[in-house]
C-alpha positions as CSV (number, residue, x, y, z in Angstrom):
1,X,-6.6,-5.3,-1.7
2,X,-3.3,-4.9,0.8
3,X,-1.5,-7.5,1.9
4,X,-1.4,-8.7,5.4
5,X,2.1,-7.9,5.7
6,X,1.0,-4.3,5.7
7,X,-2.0,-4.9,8.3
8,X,0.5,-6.0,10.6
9,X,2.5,-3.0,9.7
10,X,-0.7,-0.8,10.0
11,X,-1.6,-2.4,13.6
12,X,1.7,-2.0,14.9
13,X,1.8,1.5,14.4
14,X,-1.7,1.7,16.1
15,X,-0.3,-0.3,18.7
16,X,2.4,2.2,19.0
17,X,0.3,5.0,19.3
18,X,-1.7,3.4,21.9
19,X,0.9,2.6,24.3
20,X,2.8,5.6,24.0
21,X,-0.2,7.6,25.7
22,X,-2.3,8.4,22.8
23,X,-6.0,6.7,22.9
24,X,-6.6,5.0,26.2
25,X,-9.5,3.9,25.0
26,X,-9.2,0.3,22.7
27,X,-12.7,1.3,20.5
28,X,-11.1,4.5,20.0
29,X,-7.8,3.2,18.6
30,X,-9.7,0.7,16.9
31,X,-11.5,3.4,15.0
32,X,-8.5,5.3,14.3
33,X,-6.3,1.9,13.1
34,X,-9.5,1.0,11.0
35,X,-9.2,5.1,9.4
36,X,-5.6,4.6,8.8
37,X,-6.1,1.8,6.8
38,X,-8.9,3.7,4.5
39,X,-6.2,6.5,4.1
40,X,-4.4,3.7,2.3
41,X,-7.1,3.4,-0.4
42,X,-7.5,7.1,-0.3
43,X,-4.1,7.5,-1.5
44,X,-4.5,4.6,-3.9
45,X,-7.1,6.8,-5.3
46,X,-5.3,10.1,-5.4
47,X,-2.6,8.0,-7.2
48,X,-4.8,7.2,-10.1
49,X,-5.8,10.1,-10.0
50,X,-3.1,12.3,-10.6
51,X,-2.5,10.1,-13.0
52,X,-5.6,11.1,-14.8
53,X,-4.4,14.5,-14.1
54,X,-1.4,14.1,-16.6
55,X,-3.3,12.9,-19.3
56,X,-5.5,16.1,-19.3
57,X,-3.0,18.4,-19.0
58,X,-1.2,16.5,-22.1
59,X,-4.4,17.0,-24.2
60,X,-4.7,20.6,-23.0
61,X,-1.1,21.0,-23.7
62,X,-1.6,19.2,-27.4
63,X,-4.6,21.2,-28.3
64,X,-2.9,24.8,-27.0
65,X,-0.3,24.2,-29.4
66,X,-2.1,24.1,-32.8
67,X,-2.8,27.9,-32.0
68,X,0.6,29.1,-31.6
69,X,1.7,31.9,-34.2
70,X,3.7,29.4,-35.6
71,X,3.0,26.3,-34.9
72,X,5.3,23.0,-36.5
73,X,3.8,21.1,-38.6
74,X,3.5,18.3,-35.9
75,X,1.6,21.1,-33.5
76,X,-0.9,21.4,-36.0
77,X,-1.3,17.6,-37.0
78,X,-0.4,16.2,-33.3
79,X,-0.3,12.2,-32.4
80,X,-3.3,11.8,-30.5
81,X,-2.3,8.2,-29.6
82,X,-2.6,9.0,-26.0
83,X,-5.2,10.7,-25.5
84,X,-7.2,8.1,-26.7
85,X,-5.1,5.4,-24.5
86,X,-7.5,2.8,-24.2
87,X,-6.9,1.9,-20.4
88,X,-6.9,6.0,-19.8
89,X,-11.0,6.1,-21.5
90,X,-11.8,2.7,-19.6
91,X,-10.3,4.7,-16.0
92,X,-12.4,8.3,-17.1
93,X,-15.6,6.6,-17.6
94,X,-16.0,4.4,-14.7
95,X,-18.5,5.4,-12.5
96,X,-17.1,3.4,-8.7
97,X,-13.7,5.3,-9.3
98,X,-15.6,9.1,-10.1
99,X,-17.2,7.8,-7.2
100,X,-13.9,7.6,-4.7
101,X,-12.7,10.4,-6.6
102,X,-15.9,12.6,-5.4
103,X,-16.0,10.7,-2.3
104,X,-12.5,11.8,-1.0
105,X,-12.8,15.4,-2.7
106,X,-9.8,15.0,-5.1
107,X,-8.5,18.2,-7.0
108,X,-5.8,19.0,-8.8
109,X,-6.0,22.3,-9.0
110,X,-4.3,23.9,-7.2
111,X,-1.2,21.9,-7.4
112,X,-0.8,22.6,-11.9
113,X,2.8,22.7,-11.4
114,X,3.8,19.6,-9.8
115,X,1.6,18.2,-12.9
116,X,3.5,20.1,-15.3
117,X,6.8,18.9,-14.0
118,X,5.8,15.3,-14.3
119,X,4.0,16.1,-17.9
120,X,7.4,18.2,-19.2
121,X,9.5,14.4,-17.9
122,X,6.9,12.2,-19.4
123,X,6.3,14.5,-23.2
124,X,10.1,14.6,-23.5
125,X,11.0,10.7,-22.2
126,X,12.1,7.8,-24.8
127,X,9.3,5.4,-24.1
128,X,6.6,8.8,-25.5
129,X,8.6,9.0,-28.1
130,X,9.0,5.1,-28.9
131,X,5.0,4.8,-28.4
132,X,3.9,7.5,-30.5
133,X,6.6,5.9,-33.7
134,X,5.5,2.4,-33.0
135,X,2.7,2.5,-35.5
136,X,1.0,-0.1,-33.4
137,X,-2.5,0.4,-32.0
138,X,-3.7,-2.1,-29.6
139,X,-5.0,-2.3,-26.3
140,X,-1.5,-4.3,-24.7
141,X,0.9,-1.5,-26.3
142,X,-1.7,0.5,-24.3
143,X,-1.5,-1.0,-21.5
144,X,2.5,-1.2,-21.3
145,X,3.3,2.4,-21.9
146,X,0.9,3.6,-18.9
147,X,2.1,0.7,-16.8
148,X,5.8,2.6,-17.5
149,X,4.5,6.1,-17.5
150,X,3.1,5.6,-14.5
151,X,6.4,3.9,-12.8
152,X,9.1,6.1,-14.3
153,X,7.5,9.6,-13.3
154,X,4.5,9.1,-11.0
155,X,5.5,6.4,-9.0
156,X,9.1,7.6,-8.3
157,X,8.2,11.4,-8.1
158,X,9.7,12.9,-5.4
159,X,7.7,16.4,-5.4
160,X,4.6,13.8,-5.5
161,X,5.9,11.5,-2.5
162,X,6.7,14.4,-0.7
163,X,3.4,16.5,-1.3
164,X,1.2,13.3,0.2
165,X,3.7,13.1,3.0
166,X,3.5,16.5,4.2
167,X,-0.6,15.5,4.0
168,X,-0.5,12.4,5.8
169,X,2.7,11.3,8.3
170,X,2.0,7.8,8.0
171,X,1.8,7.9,3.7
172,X,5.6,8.0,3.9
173,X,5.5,4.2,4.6
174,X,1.8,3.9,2.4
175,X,2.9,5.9,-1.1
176,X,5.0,2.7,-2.5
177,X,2.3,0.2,-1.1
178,X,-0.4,2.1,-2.7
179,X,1.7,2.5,-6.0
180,X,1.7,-1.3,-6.5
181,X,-1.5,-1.8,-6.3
182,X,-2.2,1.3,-8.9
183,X,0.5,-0.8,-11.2
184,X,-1.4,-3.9,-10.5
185,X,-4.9,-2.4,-11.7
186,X,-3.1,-1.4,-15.0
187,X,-1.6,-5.1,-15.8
188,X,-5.0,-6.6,-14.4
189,X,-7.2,-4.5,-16.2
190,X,-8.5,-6.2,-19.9
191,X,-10.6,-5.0,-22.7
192,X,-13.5,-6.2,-21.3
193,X,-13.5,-3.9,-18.4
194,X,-16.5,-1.1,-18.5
195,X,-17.9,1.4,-16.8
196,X,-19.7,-0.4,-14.4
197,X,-17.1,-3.0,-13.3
198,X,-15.4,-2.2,-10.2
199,X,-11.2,-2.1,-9.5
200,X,-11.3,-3.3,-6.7
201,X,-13.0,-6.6,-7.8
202,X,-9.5,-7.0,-10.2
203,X,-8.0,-7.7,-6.5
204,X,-10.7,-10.0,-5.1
205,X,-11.1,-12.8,-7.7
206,X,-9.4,-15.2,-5.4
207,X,-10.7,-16.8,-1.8
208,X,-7.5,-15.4,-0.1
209,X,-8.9,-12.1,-0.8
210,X,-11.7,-11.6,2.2
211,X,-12.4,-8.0,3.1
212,X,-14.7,-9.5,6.2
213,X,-12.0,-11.9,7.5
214,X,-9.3,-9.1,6.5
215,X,-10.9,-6.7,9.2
216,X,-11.4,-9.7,11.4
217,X,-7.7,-10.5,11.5
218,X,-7.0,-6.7,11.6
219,X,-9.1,-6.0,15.0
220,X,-8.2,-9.1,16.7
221,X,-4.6,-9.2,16.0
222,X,-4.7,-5.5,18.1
223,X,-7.0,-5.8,20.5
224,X,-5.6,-9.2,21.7
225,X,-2.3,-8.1,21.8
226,X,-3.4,-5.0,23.8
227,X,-5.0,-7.6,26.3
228,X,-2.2,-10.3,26.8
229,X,0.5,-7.0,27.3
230,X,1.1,-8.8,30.7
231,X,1.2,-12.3,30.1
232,X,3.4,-11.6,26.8
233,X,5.4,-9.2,29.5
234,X,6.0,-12.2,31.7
235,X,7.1,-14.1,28.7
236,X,9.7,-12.4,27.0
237,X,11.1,-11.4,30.8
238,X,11.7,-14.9,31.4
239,X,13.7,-15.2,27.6
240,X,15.8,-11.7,28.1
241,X,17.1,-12.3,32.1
242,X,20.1,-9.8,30.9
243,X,18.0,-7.4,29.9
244,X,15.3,-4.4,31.2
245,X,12.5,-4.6,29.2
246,X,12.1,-0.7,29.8
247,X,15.5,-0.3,27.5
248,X,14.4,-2.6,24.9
249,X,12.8,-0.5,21.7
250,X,9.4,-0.4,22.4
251,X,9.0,-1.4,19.1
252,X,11.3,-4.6,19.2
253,X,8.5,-5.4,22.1
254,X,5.8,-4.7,20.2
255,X,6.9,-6.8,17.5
256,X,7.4,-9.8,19.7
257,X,4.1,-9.1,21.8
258,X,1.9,-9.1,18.1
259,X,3.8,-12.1,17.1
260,X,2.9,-14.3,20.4
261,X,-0.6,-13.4,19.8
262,X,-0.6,-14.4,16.4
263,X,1.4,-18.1,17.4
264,X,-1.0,-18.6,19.8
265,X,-4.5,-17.1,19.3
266,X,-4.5,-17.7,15.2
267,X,-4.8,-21.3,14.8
268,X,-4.5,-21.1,11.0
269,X,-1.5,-19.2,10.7
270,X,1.4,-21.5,10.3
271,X,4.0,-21.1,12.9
272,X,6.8,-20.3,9.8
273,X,4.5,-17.6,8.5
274,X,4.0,-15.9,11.5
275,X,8.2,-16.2,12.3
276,X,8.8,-14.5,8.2
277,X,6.5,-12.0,8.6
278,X,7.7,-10.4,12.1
279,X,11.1,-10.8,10.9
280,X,10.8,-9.4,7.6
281,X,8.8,-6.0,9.6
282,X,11.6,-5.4,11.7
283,X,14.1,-4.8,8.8
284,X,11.6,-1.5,8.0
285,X,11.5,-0.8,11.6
286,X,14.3,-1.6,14.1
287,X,18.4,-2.0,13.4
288,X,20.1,-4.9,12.2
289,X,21.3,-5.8,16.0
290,X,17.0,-6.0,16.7
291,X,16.7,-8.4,14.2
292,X,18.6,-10.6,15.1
293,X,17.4,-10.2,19.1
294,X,13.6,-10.5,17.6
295,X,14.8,-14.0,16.2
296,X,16.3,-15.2,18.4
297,X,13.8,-14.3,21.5
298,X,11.4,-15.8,19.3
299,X,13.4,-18.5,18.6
300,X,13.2,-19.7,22.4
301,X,9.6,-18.6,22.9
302,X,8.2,-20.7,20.1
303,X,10.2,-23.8,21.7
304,X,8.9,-22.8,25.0
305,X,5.0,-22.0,24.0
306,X,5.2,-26.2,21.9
307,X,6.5,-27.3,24.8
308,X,3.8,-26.2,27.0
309,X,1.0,-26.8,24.2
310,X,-0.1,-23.3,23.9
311,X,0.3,-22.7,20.3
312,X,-2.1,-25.0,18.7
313,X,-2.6,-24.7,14.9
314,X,-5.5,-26.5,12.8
315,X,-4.6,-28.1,9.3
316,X,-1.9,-30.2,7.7
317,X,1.6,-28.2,8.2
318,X,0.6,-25.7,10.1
319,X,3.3,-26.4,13.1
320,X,5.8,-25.5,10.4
């Protein structure tokens, strides 16, 4: 389901763990990268979830109202077009996601007034409003106004963002990743989808979607560059004679260490991807001035690894 942008992402920040002194051991770390990446899902899940949440407390919140001393007229006769959003049923009765939801203990409980704050935002917003008047009723009117329900006041909720963040360190970087995909299950999701069908399978229709060769790339990419540290030492020494490698950002090296592996260990990575991606990273994680040393030791270390025919790459293109 992620993107191996952010498998790179996930293994350097394992890589940086392991070199700053915490596991010494490589199966260890490997454990721990392969557990940060299942956090990921986990919060995908508690995304969707919270979600859910909403919904319920809106019902509760409709129903509560017809017994009010004096109800409005619309308290007593309420628009029940949401709670019988057909994407909202499909997502209560499936049986994988009450699954994830049971298998990472999910409750809401005890956290009613962070709901209620994105309920009160939601109940009072334009696009309700708008959905309830539209005196449509179909399943892609459905579909849009919990695709911008969710974006509007789940997705962007700081009390939310800030709630998994004081759970997890690393779901700082994880909550907008994991939000895409929850937006991606909503558009990819159809009338045809029941109880039994699994959401994850909405992400793996294609063949670049491999969970086996996903992990593959995933534990090789950081155990190989935990084992050429020396020789990718030797390399970028002989590119930075001006500079101490001990007062470069560790993660600047780490960058350049995971990209070397990939250029020359990955033979069906093509040479241009491999430059994007590492690029594109440190914009998240280094300065502007690191960027443009990345790309340029880079640069010099591609010309220097063709010219000495150690980045070999199967496939038409592939050098490019």
């Amino acid at each position: 389901m992620l993107g191996r942008r952010h498998y790179r992402i996930k293994v350097l920040q394992a890589l940086y763990a392991f070199f700053q002194g915490g596991e010494g051991r490589i199966e260890i770390a490997e454990k721990n990268l392969l557990n940060s990446l299942d956090k990921v899902y986990e919060l995908y899940y508690l995304q969707i979830s919270f979600l859910l949440e909403v919904i319920h407390f809106y019902r509760f919140r409709t129903e509560e109202a017809k017994s009010k001393f004096y109800p409005t007229p619309e308290e007593v006769n309420p628009n029940y077009k949401l709670s019988v959003n057909r994407l909202i049923l499909q997502l209560q009765q499936n049986i994988e996601l009450n699954e994830q939801f049971a298998k990472y203990k999910i409750s809401w409980t005890t956290e009613q007034e962070m709901v209620r704050k994105v309920y009160q935002k939601m109940r009072t917003g334009k696009d309700h409003a708008e959905y309830l008047a539209s005196g449509e009723s179909s399943y892609g009117e459905d579909q849009d106004f919990l695709e911008k329900l969710f974006r509007k006041f789940i997705a962007k909720s700081a009390d939310l963002q800030f709630y998994f963040e004081e759970r997890n360190i690393f779901w700082e970087d994880d909550f907008e990743v994991a939000a895409v995909f929850v937006i991606k299950t909503i558009k990819l999701m159809s009338e045809s989808f029941g109880e039994r069908d699994s959401l994850t399978a909405l992400f793996t229709k294609g063949m670049e979607d491999d969970p086996a060769e996903d992990r593959k790339f995933i534990l090789e990419l950081f155990r190989k560059t935990i084992l050429s540290t020396e020789s990718s030492d030797k390399l970028i020494d002989a590119r930075t004679r001006n500079w101490e490698l001990d007062r470069i950002a560790l993660t600047d090296i780490l960058l350049i260490k995971m990209a070397l592996t990939e250029l020359t260990n990955f033979s069906q990575i093509p040479v241009k991807v491999t430059m994007n991606e590492y690029i594109e990273i440190s914009k998240q994680f280094s300065s502007v001035k690191s960027k443009l040393f990345i790309n340029g030791i880079l640069d010099k270390l591609v010309s220097d690894l063709t010219e000495e025919k150690k980045i070999k790459k199967t496939g038409r293109g592939l050098m490019t």
